[in-house]
C-alpha positions as CSV (number, residue, x, y, z in Angstrom):
1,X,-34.6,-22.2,-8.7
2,X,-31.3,-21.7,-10.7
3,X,-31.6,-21.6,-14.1
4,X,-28.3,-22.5,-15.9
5,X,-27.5,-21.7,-19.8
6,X,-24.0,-23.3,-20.4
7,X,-22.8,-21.0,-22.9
8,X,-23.4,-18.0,-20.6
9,X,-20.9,-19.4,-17.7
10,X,-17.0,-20.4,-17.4
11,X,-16.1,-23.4,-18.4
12,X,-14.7,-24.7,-15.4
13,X,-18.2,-22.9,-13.5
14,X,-20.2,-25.3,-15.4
15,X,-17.6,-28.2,-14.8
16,X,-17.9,-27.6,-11.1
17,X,-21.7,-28.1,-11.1
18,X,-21.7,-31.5,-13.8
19,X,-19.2,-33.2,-10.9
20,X,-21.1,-31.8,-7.8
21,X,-24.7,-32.5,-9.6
22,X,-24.5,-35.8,-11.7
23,X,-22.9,-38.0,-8.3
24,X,-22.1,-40.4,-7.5
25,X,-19.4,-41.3,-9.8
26,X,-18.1,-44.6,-10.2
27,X,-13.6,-44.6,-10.8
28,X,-12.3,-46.5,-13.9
29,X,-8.6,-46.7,-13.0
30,X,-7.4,-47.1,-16.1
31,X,-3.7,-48.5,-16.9
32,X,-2.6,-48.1,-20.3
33,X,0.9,-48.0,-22.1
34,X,1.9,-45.9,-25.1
35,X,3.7,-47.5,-28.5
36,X,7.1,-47.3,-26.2
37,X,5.5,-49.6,-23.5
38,X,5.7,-46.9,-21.1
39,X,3.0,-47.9,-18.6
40,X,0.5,-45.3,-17.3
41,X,-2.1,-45.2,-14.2
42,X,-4.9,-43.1,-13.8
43,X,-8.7,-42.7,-12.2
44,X,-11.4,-41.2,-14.2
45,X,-15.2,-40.5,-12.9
46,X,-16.5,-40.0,-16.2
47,X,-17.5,-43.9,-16.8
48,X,-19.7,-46.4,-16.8
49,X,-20.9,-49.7,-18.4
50,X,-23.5,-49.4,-21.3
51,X,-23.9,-53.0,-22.5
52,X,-23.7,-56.5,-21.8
53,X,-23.5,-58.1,-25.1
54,X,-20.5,-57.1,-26.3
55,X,-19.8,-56.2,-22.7
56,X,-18.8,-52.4,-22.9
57,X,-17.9,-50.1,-20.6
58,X,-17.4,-46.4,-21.8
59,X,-14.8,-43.6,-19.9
60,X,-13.5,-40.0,-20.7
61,X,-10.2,-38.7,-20.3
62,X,-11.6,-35.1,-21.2
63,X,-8.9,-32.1,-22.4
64,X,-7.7,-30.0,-19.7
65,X,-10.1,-26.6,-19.0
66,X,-6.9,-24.4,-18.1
67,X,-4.8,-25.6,-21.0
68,X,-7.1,-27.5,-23.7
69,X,-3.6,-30.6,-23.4
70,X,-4.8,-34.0,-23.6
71,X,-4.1,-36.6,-20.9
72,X,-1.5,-39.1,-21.2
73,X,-4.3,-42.1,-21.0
74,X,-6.5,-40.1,-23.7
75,X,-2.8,-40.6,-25.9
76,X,-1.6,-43.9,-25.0
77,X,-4.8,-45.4,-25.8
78,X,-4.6,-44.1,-29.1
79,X,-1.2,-45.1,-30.2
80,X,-2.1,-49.0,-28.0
81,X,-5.5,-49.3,-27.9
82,X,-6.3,-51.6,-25.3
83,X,-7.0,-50.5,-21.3
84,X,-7.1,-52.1,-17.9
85,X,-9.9,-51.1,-16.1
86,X,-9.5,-51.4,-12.4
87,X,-12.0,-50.5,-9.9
88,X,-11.4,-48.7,-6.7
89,X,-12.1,-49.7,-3.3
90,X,-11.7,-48.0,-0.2
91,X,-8.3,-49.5,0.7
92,X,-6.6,-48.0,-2.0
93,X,-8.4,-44.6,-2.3
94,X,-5.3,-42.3,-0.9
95,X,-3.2,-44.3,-3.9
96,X,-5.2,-43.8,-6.2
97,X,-5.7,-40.0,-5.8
98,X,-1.8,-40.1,-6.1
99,X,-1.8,-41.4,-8.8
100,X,-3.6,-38.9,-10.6
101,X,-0.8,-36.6,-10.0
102,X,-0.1,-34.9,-13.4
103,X,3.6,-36.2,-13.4
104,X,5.5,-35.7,-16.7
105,X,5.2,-38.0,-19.6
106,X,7.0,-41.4,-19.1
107,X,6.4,-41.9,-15.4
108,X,4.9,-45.4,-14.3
109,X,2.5,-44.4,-11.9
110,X,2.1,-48.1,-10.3
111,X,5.9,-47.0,-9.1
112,X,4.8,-43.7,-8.0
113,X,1.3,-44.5,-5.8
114,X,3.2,-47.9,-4.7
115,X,0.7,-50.4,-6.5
116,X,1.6,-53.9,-7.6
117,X,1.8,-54.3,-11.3
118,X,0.3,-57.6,-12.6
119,X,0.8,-58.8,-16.3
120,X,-2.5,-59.1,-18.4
121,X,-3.4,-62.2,-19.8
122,X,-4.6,-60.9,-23.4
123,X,-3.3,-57.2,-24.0
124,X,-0.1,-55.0,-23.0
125,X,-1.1,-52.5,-20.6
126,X,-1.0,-54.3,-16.9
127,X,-3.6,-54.9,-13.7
128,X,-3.1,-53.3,-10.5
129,X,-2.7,-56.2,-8.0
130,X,-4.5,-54.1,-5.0
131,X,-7.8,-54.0,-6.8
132,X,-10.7,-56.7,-6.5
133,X,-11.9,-56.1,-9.9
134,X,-10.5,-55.7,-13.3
135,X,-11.7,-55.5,-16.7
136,X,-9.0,-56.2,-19.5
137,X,-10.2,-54.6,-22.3
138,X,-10.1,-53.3,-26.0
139,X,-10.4,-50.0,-27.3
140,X,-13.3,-50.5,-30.0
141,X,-13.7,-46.4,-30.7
142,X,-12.8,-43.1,-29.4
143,X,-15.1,-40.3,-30.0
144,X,-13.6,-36.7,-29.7
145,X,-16.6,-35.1,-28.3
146,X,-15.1,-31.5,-28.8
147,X,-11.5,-28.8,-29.1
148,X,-12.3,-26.8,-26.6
149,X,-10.9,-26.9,-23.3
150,X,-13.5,-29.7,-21.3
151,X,-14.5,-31.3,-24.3
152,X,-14.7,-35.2,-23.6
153,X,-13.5,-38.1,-25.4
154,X,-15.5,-41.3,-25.1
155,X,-13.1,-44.5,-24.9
156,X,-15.5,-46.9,-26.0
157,X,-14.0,-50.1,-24.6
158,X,-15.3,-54.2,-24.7
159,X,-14.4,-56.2,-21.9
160,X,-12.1,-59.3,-23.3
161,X,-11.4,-60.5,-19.4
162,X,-12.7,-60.0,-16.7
163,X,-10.6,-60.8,-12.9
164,X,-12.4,-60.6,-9.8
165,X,-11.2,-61.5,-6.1
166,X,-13.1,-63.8,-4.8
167,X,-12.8,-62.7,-1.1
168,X,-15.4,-60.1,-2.7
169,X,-18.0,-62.6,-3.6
170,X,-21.2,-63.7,-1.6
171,X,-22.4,-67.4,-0.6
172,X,-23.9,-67.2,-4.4
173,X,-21.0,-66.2,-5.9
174,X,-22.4,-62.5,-6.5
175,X,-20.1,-59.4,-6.3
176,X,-21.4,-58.3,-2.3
177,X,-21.2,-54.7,-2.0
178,X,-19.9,-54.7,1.2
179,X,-16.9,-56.2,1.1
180,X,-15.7,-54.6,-2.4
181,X,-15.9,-51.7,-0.5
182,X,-16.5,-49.3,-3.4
183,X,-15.7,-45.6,-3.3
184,X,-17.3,-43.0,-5.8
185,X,-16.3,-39.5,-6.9
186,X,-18.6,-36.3,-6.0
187,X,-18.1,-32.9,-6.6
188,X,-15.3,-30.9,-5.2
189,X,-12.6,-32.8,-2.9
190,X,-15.9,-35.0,-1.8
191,X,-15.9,-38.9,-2.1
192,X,-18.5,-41.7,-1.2
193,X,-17.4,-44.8,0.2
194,X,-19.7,-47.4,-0.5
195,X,-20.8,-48.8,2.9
196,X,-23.2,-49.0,5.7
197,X,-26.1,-46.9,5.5
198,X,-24.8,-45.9,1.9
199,X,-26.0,-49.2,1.0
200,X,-29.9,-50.8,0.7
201,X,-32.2,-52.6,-1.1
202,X,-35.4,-51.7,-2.9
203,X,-37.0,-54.7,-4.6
204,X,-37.0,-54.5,-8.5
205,X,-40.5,-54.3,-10.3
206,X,-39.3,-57.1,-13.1
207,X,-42.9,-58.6,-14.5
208,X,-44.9,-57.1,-11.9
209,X,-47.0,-53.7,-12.5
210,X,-47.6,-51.6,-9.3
211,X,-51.1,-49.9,-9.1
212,X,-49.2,-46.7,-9.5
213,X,-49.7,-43.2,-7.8
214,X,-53.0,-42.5,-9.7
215,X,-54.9,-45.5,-8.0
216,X,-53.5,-44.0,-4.5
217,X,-57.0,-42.4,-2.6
218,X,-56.7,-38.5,-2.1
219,X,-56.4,-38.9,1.6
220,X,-53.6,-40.9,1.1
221,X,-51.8,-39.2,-1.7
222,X,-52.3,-36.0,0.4
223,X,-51.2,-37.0,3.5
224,X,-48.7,-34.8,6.1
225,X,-47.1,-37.4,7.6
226,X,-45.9,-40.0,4.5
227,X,-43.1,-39.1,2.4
228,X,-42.5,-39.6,-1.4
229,X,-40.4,-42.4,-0.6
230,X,-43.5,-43.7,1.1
231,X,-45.8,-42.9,-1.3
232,X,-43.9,-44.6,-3.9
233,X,-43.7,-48.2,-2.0
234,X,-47.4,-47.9,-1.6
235,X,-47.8,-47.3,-5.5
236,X,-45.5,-50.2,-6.2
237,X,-48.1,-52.8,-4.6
238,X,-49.7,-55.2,-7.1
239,X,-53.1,-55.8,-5.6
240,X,-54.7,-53.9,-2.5
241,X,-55.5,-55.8,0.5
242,X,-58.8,-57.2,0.7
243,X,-61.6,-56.0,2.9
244,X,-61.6,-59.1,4.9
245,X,-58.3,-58.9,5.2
246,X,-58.6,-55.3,6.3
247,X,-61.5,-56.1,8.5
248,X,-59.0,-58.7,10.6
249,X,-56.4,-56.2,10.9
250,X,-57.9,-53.3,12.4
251,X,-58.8,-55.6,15.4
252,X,-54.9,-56.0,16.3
253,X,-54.9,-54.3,19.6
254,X,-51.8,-51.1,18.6
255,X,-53.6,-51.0,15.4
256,X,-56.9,-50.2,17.9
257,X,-55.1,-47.8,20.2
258,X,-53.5,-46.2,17.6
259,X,-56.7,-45.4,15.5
260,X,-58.5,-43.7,18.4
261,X,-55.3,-41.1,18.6
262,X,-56.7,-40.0,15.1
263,X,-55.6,-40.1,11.1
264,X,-52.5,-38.3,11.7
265,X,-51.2,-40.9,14.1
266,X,-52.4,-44.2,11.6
267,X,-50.7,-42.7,8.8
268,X,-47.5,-42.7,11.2
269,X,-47.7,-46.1,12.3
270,X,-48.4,-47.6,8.2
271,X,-44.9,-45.1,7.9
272,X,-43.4,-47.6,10.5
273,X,-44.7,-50.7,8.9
274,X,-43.4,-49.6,5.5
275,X,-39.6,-48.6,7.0
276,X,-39.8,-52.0,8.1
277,X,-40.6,-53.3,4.6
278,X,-44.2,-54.9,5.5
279,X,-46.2,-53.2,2.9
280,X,-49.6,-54.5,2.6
281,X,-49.6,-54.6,6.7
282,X,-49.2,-50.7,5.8
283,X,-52.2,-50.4,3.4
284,X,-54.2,-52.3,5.6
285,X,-53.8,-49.4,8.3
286,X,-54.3,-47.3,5.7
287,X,-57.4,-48.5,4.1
288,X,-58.9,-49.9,7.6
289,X,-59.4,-45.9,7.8
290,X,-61.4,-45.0,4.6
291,X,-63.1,-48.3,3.6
């Protein structure tokens, strides 16, 4: 195991292992303007959202390691504070790397990565027409976080508007992950792109307690063939199957035949029933062994 101290490496060491650790990282392309109205475009993966009422969603242009400068966003935003954030899907990833270019002062980056500038309906700085959601919003704070070279500065912002396309929405009007097509920031040149496989569901707990890895038996807890993952959908049961219950199931023929190959081979097949999200049909395999 590595065992980092931050004040014992570079700056840009430690900076390397924050982005290629802490992943993935949601964009906030942000579009500002300074006191001028010169507009400005560019993505940041240091944000997220941290409340819903007041509806606030926090990002951080952070000073430059090689040069301790401040980004033009970090500047505009204090001079006009007020920021479009837009979010990134796949369609416009190439653009939107472009447009974090560090091009002088002045330069509208919606003319430079080719996006389609569209007016705001309650602050100055304008949307990107390309992306399926956007978040006009106010700057309520900035907290400097640090001097140094690295040091980030929190753009606390509260969402005022909120625009979303609604070829991105499902049959219950629902933002469907699939077709916003998200992409995420990793370490190093590495992106996600939010689709496919990338993408599954694990049913929330809400008002339900699971029984919890403590109540799992030994032979269980211990066993070579299921996984954490496994062991945690197990744990997140609310009641065990009964022994009746348990009693009917072992006399399923495969559930026979598999139970005279041995422990090993039952503790593969619950593994099967659980990747196909049947749960207690799992701990009834399970149990059907020990009780």
């Amino acid at each position: 195991m590595l065992t980092i101290n931050p004040k014992e490496i570079p700056v840009a060491k430690m900076h390397s292992y924050l982005l290629g650790a802490v992943v993935p990282r949601p964009i906030a392309f942000a579009s500002t303007v300074d006191k001028k109205g010169n507009v400005n475009l560019s993505p940041f993966s240091f944000f997220n959202c941290f409340s819903a009422t007041p509806p606030i969603l926090v990002f951080s242009p952070s000073r430059k390691g090689r040069d301790n400068t401040t980004k033009h966003t970090y500047e505009n935003v204090k001079e006009v504070p007020e920021v479009v954030i837009n979010i990134v899907s796949y369609s416009m990833i190439q653009q939107t790397s472009l447009a974090s270019c560090e091009y002088p002062k002045g330069v509208n980056e919606f003319v430079k990565a080719g996006f389609t500038e569209i007016p705001s309906a309650r602050i100055k700085p304008p949307r990107v027409g390309e992306s399926a959601v956007s978040f006009e919003c106010r700057v309520n704070q900035i907290i400097e976080l640090g001097t140094q070279g690295g040091a980030g500065n929190l753009v606390i912002c509260e969402i005022l508007l909120m625009h979303i396309k609604e070829e991105v929405l499902d049959e219950s009007g629902r933002i469907d992950p699939r077709k916003l097509d998200a992409v995420a920031r990793m370490g190093g040149d590495y992106y996600l792109r939010v689709r496919g496989d990338s993408i599954f569901t694990i049913p929330k707990p809400n008002e339900k307690l699971g029984i919890g890895f403590d109540r799992l038996p030994e032979k269980i807890r211990n066993s070579p063939v299921l996984t954490g993952n496994d062991l945690g959908k197990l744990a997140n049961i609310e009641r065990l199957p009964d022994r009746v219950e348990i009693a009917a199931f072992k006399k399923i023929p495969k559930v026979v035949e598999v139970e005279a190959k041995g422990e090993k081979a039952l503790h593969t097949l619950a593994q099967q029933y659980l990747e196909n999200g049947k749960v207690e049909d799992a701990w009834k395999v399970l149990l059907g062994n020990i009780l």
